[in-house]
C-alpha positions in Angstrom: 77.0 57.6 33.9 73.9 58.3 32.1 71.7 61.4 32.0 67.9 61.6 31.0 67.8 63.7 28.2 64.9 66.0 29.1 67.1 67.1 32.4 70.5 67.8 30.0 70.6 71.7 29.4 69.8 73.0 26.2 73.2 74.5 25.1 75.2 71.1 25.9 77.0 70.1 23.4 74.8 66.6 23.1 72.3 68.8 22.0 73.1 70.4 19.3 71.1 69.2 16.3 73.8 67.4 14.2 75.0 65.8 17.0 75.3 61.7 17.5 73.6 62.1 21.1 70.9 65.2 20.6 67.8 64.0 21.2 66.2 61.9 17.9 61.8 61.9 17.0 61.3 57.8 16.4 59.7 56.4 13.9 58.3 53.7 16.3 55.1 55.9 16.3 54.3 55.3 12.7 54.1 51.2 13.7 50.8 52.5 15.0 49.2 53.8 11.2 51.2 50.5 9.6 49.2 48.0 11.5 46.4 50.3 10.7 47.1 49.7 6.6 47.7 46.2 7.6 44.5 45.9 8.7 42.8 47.6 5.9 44.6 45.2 3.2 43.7 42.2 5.5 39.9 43.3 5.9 39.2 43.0 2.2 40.2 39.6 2.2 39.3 38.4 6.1 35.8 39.3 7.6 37.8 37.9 10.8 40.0 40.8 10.8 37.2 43.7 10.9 37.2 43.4 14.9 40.8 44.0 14.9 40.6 47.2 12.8 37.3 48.4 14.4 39.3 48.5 17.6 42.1 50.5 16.3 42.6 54.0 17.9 45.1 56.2 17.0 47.0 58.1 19.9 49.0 61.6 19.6 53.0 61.2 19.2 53.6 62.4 23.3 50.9 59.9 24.1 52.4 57.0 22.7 55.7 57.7 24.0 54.9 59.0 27.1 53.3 55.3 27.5 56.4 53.5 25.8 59.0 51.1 27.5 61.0 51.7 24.7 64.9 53.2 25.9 63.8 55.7 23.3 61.0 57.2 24.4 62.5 60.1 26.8 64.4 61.1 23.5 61.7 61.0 21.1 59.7 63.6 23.4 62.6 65.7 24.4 63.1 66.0 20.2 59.5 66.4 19.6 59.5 69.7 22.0 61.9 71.1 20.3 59.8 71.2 16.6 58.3 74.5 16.1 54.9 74.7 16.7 53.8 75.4 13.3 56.1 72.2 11.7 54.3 69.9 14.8 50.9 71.1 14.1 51.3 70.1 10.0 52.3 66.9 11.1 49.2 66.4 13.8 47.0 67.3 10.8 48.8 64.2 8.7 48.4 62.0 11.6 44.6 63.0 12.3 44.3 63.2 8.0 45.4 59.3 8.4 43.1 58.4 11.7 39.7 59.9 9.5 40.9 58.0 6.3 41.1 54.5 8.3 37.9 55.7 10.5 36.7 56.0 7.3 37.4 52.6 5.3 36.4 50.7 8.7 33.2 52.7 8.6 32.7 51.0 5.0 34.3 47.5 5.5 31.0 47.4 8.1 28.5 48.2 6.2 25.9 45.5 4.9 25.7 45.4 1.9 29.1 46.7 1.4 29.4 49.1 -1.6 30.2 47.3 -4.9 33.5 49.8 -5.1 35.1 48.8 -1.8 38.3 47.0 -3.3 38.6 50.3 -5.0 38.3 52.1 -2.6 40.5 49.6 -0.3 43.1 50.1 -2.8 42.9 53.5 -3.2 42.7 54.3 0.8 46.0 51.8 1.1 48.0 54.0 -1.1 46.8 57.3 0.2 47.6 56.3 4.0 51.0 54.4 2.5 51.9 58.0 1.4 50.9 59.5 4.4 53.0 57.4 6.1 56.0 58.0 3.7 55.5 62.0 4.3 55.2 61.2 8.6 58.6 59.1 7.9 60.5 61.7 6.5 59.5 64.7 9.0 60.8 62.2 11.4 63.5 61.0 10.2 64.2 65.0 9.7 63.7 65.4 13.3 61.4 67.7 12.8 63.7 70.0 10.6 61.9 70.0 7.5 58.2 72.0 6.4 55.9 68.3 6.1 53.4 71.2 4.6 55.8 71.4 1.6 55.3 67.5 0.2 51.5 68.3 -0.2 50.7 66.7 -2.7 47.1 67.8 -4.1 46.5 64.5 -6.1 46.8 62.8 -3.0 44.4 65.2 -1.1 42.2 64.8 -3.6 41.7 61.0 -3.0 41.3 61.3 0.6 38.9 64.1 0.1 37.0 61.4 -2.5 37.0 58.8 0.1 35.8 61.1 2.6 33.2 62.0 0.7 31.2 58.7 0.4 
């Protein structure tokens, strides 16, 4: 017999937060800012790839698995309601911080001429979403548990708020 795990109650043991079956956030999301990166990378080597990133959009965490086939996906929502509000909205601001920094280099990798710096500025915008990514991976793998505002890392703002700039 199986149960969906939005419709088990909230005090069942499978719910608990260190249990095996309690509802688990998915990193399957992240696959999403990755290609992103990939993108990026490939761009500054393959004109042919700039249509690619140009039609990347990000999507919010419920979007993407409230749209996903994956036997995950009812889990992944049911863990995400349970982050507190404050914890969730940190890690939007990350996600929407890594959509503006790829919005960003795409916006650059179309310009003609294209700026002398870009490989720079490639570089620089890989690392800074690669980190972003890192910091996304670990609240999830946290389930949510842990304050993502707490691995700020003001170096790192500082670079996107460079590349933001230009």
């Amino acid at each position: 017999m199986s149960a969906i795990a939005t419709n088990v109650p909230v005090d069942a043991p499978a719910n608990r937060a260190g249990s095996v079956d309690a509802p688990r956030m998915s990193t399957d999301f992240l696959n999403r800012y990755s290609e992103a990166l990939m993108l990026i990378e490939m761009a500054a080597l393959d004109d042919t790839v700039l249509a690619d990133l140009q039609a990347w959009h990000s999507i919010s965490y419920r979007e993407h698995f409230r749209s996903s086939q994956l036997r995950c996906a009812a889990s992944a929502l049911a863990a995400y309601d349970r982050v507190d509000l404050v914890r969730a909205r940190a890690f939007e601001d990350i996600c929407l911080s890594m959509t503006r920094l790829v919005r960003t280099v795409c916006a650059l990798l179309t310009e003609k001429p294209q700026p002398p710096e870009l490989p720079m500025i490639i570089e620089v915008a890989g690392e800074a979403l690669r980190r972003q990514i890192g910091r996304a991976t670990q609240f999830i793998n946290a389930n949510g548990m842990i304050d993502i505002a707490i691995f700020e890392d003001a170096a790192l703002q500082e670079e996107i708020d460079a590349l933001l700039a230009r």
